[in-house]
C-alpha positions in Angstrom: -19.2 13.1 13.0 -22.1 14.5 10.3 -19.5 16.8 8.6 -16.9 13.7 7.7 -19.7 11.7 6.4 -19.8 13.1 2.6 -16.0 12.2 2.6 -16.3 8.8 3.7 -19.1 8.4 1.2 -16.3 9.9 -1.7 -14.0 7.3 -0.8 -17.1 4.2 -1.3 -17.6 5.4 -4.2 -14.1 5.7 -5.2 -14.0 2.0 -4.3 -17.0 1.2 -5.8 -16.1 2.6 -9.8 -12.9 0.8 -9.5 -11.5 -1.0 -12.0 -11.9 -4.3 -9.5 -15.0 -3.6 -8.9 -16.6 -3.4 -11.9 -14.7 -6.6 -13.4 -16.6 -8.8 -10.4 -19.7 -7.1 -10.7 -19.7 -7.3 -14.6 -18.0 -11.2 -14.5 -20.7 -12.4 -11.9 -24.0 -10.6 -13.7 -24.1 -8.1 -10.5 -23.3 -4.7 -12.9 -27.0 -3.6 -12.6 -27.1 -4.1 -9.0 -23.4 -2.5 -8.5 -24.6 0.5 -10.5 -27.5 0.8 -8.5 -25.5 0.7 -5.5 -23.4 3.6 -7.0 -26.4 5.4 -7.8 -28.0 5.3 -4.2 -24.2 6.3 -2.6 -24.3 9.2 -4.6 -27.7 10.1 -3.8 -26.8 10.2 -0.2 -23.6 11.8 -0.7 -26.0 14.3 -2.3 -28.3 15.0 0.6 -25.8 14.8 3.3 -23.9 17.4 1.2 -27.4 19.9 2.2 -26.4 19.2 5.9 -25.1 22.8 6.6 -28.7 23.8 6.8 -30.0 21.3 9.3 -29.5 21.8 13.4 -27.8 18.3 14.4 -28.5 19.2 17.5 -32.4 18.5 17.6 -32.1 14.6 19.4 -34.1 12.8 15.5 -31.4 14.6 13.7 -28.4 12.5 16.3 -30.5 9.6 16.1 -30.3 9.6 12.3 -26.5 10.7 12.1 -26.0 7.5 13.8 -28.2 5.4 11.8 -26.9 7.1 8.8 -23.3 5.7 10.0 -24.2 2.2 10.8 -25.6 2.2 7.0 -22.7 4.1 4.9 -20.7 1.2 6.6 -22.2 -1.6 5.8 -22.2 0.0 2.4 -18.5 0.0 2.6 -18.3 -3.4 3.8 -20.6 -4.4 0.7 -17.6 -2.5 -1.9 -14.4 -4.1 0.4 -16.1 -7.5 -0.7 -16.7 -6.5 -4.0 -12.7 -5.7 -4.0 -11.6 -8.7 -1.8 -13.2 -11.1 -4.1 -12.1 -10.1 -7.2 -8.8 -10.0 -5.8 -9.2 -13.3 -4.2 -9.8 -14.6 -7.5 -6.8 -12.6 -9.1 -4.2 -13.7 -6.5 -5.2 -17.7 -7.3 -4.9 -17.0 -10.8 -2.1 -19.8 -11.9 -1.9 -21.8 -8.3 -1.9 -25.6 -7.5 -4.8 -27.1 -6.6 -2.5 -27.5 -2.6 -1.6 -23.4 -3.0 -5.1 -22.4 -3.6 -6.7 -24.8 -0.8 -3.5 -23.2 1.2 -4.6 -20.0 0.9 -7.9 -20.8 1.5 -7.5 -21.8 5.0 -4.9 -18.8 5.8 -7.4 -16.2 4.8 -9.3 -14.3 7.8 -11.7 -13.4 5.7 -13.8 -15.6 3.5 -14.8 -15.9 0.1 -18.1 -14.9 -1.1 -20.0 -16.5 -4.0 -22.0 -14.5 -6.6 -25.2 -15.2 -4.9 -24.5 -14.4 -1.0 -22.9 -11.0 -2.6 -26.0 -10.2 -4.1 -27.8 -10.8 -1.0 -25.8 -8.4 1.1 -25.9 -5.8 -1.9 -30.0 -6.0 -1.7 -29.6 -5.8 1.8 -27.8 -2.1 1.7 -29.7 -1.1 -0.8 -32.7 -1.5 0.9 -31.0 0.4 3.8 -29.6 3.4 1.9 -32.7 4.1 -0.2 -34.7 4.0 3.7 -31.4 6.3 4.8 -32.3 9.1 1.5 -36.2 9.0 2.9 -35.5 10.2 6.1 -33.1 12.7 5.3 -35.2 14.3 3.2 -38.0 14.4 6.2 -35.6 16.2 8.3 -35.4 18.7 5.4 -32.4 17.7 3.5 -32.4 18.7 -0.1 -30.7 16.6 -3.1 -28.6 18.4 -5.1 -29.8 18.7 -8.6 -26.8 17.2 -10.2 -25.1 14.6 -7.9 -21.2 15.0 -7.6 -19.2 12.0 -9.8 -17.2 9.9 -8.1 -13.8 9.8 -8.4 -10.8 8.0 -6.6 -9.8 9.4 -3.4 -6.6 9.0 -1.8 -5.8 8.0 1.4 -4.3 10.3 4.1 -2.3 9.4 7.5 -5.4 10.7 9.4 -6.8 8.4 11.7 -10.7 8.9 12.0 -12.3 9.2 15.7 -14.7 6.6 14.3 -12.2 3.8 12.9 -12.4 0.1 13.8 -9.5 -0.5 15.7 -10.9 -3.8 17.4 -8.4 -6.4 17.1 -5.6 -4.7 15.7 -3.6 -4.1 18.9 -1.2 -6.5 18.5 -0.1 -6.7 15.2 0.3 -3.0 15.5 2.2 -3.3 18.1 4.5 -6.4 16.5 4.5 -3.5 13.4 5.8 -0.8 15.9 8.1 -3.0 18.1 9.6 -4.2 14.8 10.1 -0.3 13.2 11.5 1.1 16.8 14.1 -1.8 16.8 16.0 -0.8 13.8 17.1 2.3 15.1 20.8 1.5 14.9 20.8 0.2 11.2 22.5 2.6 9.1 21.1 1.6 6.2 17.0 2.2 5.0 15.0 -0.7 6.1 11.8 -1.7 4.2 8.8 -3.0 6.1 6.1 -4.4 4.0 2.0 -5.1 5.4 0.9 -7.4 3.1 -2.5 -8.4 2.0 -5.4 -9.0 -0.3 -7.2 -5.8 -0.1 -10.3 -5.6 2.3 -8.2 -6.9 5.4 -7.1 -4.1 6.6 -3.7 -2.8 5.6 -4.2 0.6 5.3 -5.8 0.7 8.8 -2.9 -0.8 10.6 -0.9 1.7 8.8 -2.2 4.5 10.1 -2.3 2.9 13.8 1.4 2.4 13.4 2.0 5.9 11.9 -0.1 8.0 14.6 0.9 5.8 17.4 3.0 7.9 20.2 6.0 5.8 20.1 6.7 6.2 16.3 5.7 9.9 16.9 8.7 10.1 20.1 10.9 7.8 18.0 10.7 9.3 14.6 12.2 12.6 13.9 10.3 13.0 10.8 7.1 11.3 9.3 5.7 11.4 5.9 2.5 9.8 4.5 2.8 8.7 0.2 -0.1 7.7 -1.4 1.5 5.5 -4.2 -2.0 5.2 -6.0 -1.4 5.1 -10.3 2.4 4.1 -10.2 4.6 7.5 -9.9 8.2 7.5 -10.2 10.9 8.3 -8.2 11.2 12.0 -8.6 7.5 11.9 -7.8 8.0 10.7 -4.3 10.6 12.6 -3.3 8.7 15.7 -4.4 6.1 15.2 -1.9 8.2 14.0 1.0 10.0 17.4 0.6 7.0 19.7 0.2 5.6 17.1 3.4 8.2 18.0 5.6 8.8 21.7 4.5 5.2 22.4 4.3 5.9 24.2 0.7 6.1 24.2 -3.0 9.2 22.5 -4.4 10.2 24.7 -6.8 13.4 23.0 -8.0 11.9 21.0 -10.9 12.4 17.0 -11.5 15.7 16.9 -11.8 17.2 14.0 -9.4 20.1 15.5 -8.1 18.2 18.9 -7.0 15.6 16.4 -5.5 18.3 14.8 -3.5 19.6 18.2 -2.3 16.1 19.3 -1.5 15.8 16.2 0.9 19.3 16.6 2.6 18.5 20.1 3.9 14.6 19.3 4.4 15.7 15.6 6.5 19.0 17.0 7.6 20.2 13.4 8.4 17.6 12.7 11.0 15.7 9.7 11.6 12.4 8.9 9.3 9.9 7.0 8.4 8.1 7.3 4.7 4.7 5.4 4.7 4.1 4.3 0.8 0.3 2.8 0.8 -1.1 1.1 -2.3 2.3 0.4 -3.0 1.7 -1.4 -6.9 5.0 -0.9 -8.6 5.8 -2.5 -12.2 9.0 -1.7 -11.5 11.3 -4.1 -9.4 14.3 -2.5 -8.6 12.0 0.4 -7.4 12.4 0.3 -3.4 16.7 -0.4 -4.3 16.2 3.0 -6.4 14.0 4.6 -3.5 16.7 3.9 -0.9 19.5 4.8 -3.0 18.0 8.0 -3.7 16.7 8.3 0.0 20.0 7.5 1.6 22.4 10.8 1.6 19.6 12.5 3.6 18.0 9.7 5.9 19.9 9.3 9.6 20.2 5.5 11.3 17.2 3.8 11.6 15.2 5.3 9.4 11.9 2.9 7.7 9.9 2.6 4.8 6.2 0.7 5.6 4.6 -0.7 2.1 1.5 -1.1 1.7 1.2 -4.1 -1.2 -1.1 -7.1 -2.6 0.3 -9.8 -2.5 0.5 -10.3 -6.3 3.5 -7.5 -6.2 5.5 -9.3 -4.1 8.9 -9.6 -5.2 10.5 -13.6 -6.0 
């Protein structure tokens, strides 16, 4: 588990420089404490970068990779809320006084104020800077210049540490739901739906990586829709997905669409698209259209989405 740790850590911090992130922190007076927070992920990062040269077998070293778990998550949880709330607060934005009290007793997940948030950011903070200490008493070394965080996507990969309690069933109504539309000719589009923080990504990947989608599926591609690509973009990568090569036939449409008849071959898919934030609402008509001469019967599209793209 050590070795995926500096990754996971990546992704906090990818979270945690957002755009979202930093409007909550910096409209509730938390922007010191989120930098901070930042700052302490990154050292971390840092040390658990130096791992390479520590034996994780000695039994303090296991004890620590597990504390050092239990801490990067609660770090993560700290970020999700950062993200949930500001979104929270964005998806109200121009509701009834009924919708927003509406919404407030649907959601699974509560709302935070400024001041409980700041209580749980003191409390990883305490925990991460006590998590640095100890890895540098196993021997851990910081790296003089701590790597910048960036944005990382996500991937279809379902980690061997992932919370999976409590998701069986609606991955199950997701899969039942995909598996029965094999004899619709045309592209069906299946959207998971959600502020972010509960989860959607998650059940994505159950659904993708679960054996009857495998068996069911012919072919399977994972789209990360992240910054708003086009079409040509999209059916780049499910070709060089499913080809496992460089698509070498530039952006022209029609090539694109010849690319994906010999690569598909008129067999059964699914195309996951998570983070799925287009401006653009005719976008999933265009997808399928484009999609269509290639696709067999039956084949999905799952969506990823907040709620504030929803189409009306």
């Amino acid at each position: 588990m050590a070795e995926f740790l500096p990754g996971i850590l990546q992704s906090i911090l990818g979270k945690a420089t957002g755009n979202l992130a930093t409007t909550l922190a910096d409209t509730w007076n938390l922007e010191a404490k989120r930098k901070e927070l930042e700052m302490q992920l990154l050292t971390v990062q840092s040390l658990m970068k130096d791992s390479e040269n520590i034996c994780w077998r000695r039994p303090i070293v296991k004890k620590l990779i597990k504390e050092a778990q239990a801490v990067i998550d609660e770090a993560d949880e700290v970020v999700e809320d950062f993200i949930y709330n500001a979104q929270y607060a964005e998806a109200q934005h121009g509701m009834s006084w009924s919708q927003k009290v509406l919404m407030s007793v649907n959601q699974s997940k509560p709302f935070l104020g400024s001041i409980v948030l700041s209580g749980k950011v003191d409390n990883a903070l305490k925990k991460l800077k006590k998590l640095a200490t100890n890895l540098r008493e196993i021997g851990l070394i910081e790296h003089a210049t701590p790597p910048q965080a960036t944005f990382t996507q996500t991937t279809s990969f379902v980690d061997d540490f992932m919370e999976i309690v409590g998701r069986q069933d609606a991955t199950n109504s997701l899969v039942e739901l995909l598996l029965a539309q094999e004899d619709q000719r045309k592209i069906q589009v299946v959207p998971i739906v959600g502020i972010g923080g509960l989860g959607k990504t998650t059940l994505a990947k159950l659904v993708y990586n679960d054996l009857r989608v495998k068996d069911h599926f012919a072919v399977k591609a994972w789209y990360y829709y992240g910054d708003c690509y086009d079409i040509c973009s999209v059916l780049k990568y499910v070709i060089e997905s499913i080809t496992d090569e460089n698509w070498k036939g530039g952006n022209d449409l029609q090539h694109l669409q010849k690319g994906l008849v010999e690569a598909i071959s008129h067999r059964r898919m699914l195309l996951v698209i998570d983070d799925y934030a287009s401006s653009d609402s005719q976008f999933e008509d265009k997808l399928k259209s484009a999609l269509c001469s290639s696709w067999g019967p039956g084949s999905c599209i799952l969506l990823t989405e907040h709620p504030s793209n929803l189409r009306i």
